[in-house]
Structure formats: C-alpha cells, structure tokens
C-alpha positions in Angstrom: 97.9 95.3 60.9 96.5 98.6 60.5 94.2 100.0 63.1 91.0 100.0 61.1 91.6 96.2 61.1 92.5 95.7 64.8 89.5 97.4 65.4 87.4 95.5 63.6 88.5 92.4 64.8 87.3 90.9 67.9 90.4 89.2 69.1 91.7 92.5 69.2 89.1 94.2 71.5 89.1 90.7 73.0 93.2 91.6 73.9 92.4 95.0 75.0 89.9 94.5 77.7 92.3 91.6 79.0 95.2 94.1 78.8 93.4 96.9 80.5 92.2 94.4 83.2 96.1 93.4 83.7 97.7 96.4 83.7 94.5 97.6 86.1 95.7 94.9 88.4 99.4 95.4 88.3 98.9 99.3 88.9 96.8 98.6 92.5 100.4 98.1 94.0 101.7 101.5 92.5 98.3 103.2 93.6 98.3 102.1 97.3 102.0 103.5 97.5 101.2 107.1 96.0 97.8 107.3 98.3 100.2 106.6 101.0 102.8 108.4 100.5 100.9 111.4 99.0 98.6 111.3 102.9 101.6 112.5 104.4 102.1 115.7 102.6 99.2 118.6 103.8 96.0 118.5 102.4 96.1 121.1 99.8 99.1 119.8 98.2 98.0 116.0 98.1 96.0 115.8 94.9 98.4 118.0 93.0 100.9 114.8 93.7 98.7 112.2 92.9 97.8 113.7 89.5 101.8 114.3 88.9 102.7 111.0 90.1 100.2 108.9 88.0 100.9 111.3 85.3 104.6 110.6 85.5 103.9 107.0 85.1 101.7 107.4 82.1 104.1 109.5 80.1 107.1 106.7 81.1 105.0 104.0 80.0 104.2 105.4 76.7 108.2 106.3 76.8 108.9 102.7 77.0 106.2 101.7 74.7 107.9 103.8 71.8 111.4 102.6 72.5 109.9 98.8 72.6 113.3 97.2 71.0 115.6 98.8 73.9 112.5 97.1 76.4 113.5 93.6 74.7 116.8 94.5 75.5 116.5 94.9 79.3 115.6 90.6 80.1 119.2 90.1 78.1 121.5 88.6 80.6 124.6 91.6 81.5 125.5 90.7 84.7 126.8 87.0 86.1 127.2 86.3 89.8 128.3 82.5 90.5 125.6 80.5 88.4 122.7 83.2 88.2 122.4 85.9 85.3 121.6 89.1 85.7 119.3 91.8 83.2 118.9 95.1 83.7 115.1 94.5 84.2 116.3 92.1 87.4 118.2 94.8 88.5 115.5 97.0 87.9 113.4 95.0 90.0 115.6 94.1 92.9 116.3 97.8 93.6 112.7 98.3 93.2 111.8 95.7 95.9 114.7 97.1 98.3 113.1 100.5 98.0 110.2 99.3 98.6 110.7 97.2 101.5 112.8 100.0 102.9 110.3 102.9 102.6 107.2 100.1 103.8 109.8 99.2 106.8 109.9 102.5 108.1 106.8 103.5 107.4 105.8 100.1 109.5 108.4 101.7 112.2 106.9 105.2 112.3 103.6 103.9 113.2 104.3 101.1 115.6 106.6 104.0 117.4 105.5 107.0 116.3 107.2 108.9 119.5 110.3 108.9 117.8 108.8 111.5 114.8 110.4 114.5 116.8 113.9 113.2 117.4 113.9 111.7 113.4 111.0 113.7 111.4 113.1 112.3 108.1 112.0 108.6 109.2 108.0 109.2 108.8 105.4 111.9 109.7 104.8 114.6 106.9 107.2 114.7 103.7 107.4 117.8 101.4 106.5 117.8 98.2 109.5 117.1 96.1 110.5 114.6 98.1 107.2 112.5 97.4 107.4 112.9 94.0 110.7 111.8 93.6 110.1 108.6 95.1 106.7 108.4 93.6 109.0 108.7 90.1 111.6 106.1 91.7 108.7 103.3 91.9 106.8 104.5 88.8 110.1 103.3 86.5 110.0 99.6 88.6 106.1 99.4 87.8 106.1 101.0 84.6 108.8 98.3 82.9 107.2 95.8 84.7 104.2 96.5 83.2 105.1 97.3 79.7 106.6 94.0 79.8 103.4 92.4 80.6 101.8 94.2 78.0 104.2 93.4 75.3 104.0 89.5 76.5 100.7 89.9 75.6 100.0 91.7 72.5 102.1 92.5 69.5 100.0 94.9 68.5 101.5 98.4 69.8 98.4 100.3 68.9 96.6 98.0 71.7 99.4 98.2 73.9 99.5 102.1 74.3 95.2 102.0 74.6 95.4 99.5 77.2 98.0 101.7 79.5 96.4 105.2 78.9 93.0 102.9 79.7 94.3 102.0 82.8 96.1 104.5 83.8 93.5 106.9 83.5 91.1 104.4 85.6 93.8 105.1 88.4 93.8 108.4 88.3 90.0 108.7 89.1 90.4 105.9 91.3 93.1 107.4 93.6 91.5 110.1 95.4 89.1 107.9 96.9 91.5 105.2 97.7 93.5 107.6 99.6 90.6 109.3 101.6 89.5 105.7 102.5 92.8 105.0 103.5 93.1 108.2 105.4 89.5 107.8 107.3 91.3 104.3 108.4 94.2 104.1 110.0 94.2 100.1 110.5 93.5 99.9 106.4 97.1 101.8 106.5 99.3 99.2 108.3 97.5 96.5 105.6 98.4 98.8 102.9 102.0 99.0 104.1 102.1 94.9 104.7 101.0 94.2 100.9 104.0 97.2 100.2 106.7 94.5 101.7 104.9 91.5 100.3 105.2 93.1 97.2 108.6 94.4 97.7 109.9 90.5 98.3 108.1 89.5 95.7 110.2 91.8 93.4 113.4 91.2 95.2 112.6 87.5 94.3 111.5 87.8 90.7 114.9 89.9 90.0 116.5 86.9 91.5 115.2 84.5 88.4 112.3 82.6 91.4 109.1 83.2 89.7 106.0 83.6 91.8 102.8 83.6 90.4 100.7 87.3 90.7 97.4 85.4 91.4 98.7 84.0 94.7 100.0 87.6 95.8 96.9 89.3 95.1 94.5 86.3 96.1 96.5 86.9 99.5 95.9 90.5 99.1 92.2 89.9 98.1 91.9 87.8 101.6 93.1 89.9 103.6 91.2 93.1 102.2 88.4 90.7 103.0 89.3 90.7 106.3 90.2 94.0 107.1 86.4 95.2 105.9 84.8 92.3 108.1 86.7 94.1 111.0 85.3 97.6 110.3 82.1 95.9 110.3 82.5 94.7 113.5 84.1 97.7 115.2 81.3 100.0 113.6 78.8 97.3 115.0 80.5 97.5 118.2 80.2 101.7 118.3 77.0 102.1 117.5 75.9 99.4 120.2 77.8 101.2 122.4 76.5 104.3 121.3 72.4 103.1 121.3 73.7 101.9 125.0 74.6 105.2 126.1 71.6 107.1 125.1 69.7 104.7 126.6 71.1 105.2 130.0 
C-alpha cells in the first residue's frame, strides 16, 4: 500500500494516533530516566543531554525500523537454560532491567545516605557528561527494541510505523525540559521517579524471563501513585502558606 492510500484511509490515521499514543506511553519510562540522570550534570550542560539523549533514541529507532527483518529475528529462541528459551530481545531486556534496577538502587542509596557522596562521588551526586550519555544510549537500545516491537505488533505498514516514532519522540523532546525542572523543583517527586525506575526494571527482568505482565497494571500503579504524590504537594503547600499567613499575623 502506497502512502497516498494509507493516507487516505482512515484505519490508517486510525493506527497512527493509536501508535503515537503507545509509543508516547512506553517512552514516559525512558523520559523520567534521562530527566534524572541529565539533573545531575550542571545546569548549562543538562539540556544539551537531553536533546542528545532523545535524539539518540530517535535515530536507533528509525535504525531498527529499516532493518525490520533482523528485529523479527531478535524473539527467535538462541539460548536454552533447563526448560526456558532464550532471544536476544529477552536478553536485551533482562540486562536492561539489571541496569536499571542497579542505577535506580543506587540512586535510591545516594539519597537515603547522601553523606557517603564524598568518600564514593562515582555512587551518585553530579556525573559528567559522557558518562550520562552513555548510559542514556545503554537504556535508549532496551526501550528503543522494545518499542519498535510494539509498533511492528501493531501496524504492518512501515510508513506509519516510522511517523508514529518521530511523532512521539518529538512530543518527548518538548516534553522533557519541563519534566525535569518539575522534577528538580521536587525532590520527593525524585525518590517516586526512582521507585517506578525499579518497578520498571523488574518488570523487564520478568518479561526477558518469558512472565508476561500487562503495561496497564504498571502504569495504572504509576498513574496512582503520581496521584498521590500531587495530593501531598497540595497538602504541604497548604500547610506552608498556613503557616506562613500565621506568621505574619503574629
């Protein structure tokens, strides 16, 4: 199908706002973890990364999307261990969820303790610049095939598929400097941001594993607790400017 047909049809443009909406969704994980990790380089440098960073994972997307038949190729089984098989794509995604339950571990570690910054500056605190971009890059090629799979689950139509990511990816682009200022104006929304990093990291460790877990459940729990978190800030603003209207009247 030709794209003057596909755009003329509306289960096409029917498939693409679906797909855009999807690979929106998937890509929140992705985005929390370069605001993160792109706050703890010095301000002048941070939206350089971020525009690197989700520019790396647009140009590996579109990567994968051209080379769609060795992408089939990755869920064939070429690993056995006991009764479970093993593709490159679970492999892909267990050492995806290791790394990322590593990094969110110490990260978790760095702010619980952060004392122990000046005997170990490698285990949080600030980061230079390469070193956030190479493992921005390192989680960019877990959510990147995990994406492009989506899409291709999806769609057949590779015209669609390629609109949908530079859609989406483009939306999280615009989308990430204010998601890490918010982030970095508060410091409790971090150590949320940094659960839903380990959630998500199990989650992969899991699905690389063959146990399925549905993405609506993760990101209703995400959704809940985001819920939360705001009714909180609510509360402690309340509680400030009470406070605050308390002391200027005494």
């Amino acid at each position: 199908m030709d794209i003057m047909t596909l755009a003329a049809s509306p289960e096409a443009w029917i498939a693409l706002v679906t797909l855009i909406v999807m690979e929106v969704v998937l890509g929140i994980d992705n985005l929390v973890f370069i605001s993160i990790l792109t706050n703890k380089l010095p301000e002048a440098e941070r939206p350089r990364a971020r525009r690197v960073g989700i520019g790396a994972a647009l140009i590996m997307r579109l990567c994968l999307l051209s080379l769609l038949f060795v992408l089939v190729g990755l869920t064939k089984p070429v690993l056995t261990v006991f009764t479970l098989d093993f593709s490159w794509r679970d492999l892909i995604l267990i050492a995806g969820g290791l790394f990322l339950v590593w990094k969110a571990t110490m990260e978790i570690h760095h702010h619980v303790d952060p004392g122990e910054e000046e005997e170990k500056p490698s285990a949080g605190g600030k980061i230079g610049f390469g070193l956030a971009i190479v493992q921005i890059l390192l989680l960019d090629i877990v959510f990147s095939v995990d994406s492009i799979l989506t899409a291709v689950g999806m769609t057949p139509h590779l015209p669609i598929m390629i609109c949908a990511v530079v859609v989406s990816v483009l939306l999280m682009l615009v989308a990430s400097g204010p998601l890490a200022r918010f982030i970095e104006r508060n410091p409790t929304v971090v150590m949320l941001a940094l659960s839903f990093l380990l959630m998500i990291g199990m989650m992969l460790i899991a699905e690389g594993f063959g146990a399925h877990v549905p993405k609506g459940y993760v990101y209703a729990a995400m959704a809940f607790s985001g819920l939360v978190e705001v009714l909180n800030m609510f509360a402690r603003r309340a509680r400030r400017l009470r406070k605050e209207t308390e002391s200027g009247a005494g």
